[in-house]
C-alpha positions as CSV (number, residue, x, y, z in Angstrom):
1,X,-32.9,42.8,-37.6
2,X,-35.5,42.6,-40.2
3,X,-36.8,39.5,-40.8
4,X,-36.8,39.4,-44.9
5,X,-32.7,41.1,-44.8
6,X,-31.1,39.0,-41.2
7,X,-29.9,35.7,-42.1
8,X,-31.0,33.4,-38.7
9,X,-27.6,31.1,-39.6
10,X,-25.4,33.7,-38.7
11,X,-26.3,33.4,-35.5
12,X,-25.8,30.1,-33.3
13,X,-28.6,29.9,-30.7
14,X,-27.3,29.6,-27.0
15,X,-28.2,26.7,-25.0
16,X,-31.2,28.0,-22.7
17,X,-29.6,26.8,-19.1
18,X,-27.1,29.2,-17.3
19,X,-28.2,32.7,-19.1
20,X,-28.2,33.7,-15.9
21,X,-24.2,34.4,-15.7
22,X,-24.0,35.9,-18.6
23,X,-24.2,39.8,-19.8
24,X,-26.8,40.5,-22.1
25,X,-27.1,42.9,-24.9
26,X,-31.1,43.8,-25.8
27,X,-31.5,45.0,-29.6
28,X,-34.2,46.5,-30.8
29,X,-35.4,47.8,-34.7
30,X,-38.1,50.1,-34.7
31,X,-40.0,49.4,-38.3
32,X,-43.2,51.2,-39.5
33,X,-45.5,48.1,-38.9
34,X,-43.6,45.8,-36.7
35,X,-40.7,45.6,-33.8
36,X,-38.2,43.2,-33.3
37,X,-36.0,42.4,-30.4
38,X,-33.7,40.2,-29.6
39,X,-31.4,39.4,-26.4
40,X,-27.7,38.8,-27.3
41,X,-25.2,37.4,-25.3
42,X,-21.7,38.2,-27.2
43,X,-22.5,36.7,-31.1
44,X,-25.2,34.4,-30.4
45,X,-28.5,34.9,-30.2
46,X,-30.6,33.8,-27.4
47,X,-34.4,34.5,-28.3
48,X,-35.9,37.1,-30.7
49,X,-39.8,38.2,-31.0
50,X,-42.0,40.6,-33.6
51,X,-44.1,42.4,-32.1
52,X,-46.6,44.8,-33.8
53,X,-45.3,48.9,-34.0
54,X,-48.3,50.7,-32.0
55,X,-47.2,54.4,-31.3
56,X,-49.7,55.1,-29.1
57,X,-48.8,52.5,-26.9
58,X,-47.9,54.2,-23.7
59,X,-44.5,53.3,-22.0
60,X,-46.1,51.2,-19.2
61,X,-47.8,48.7,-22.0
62,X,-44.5,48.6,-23.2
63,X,-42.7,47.4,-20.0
64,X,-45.9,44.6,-19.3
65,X,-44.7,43.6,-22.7
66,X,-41.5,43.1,-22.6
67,X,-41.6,41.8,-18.7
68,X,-44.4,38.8,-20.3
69,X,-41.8,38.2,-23.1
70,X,-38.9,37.9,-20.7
71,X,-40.3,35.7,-18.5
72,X,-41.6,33.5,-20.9
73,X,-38.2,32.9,-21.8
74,X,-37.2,32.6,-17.8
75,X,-34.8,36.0,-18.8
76,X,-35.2,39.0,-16.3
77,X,-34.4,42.5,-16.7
78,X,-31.3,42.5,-14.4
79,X,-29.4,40.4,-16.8
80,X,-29.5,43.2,-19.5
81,X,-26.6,45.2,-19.4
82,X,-26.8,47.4,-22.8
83,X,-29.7,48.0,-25.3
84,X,-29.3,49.2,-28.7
85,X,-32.1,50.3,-30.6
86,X,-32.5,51.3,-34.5
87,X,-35.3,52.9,-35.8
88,X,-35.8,52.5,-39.9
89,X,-39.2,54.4,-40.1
């Protein structure tokens, strides 16, 4: 999911309302300076963020994180049902 190699037209963007029913995939690519995730539901894309790689952030930061970014985006946790995460250091 690196920005400079994914092509953003591949993926349709999904209407915001009614997320709720759907299952949602969370990827994430682990880079050497940044992270990006993104919420899936089947082909399309729903949101995506960058965030900076820190390695001493502890698991807690982490999950503040990701709860902010989710809410922002009126997503919660429960609607995740897989994550799939690459690491490309």
């Amino acid at each position: 999911m690196k920005e400079s190699s994914r092509d953003k037209s591949k993926y349709s963007k999904k209407p915001l309302k009614n997320r709720s029913e759907d299952a949602m995939l969370l990827a994430i690519d682990v880079g050497n300076t940044h992270t990006v995730l993104g919420v899936f539901s089947g082909e399309n894309l729903l949101v995506d963020w960058r965030i900076a790689t820190d390695r001493k952030a502890t698991e807690d930061e982490l999950g503040v994180l990701l709860r902010n970014l989710f809410a922002a985006e009126g997503l919660t946790f429960d609607q995740i049902k897989g994550i799939c995460i690459v690491a490309d250091v």
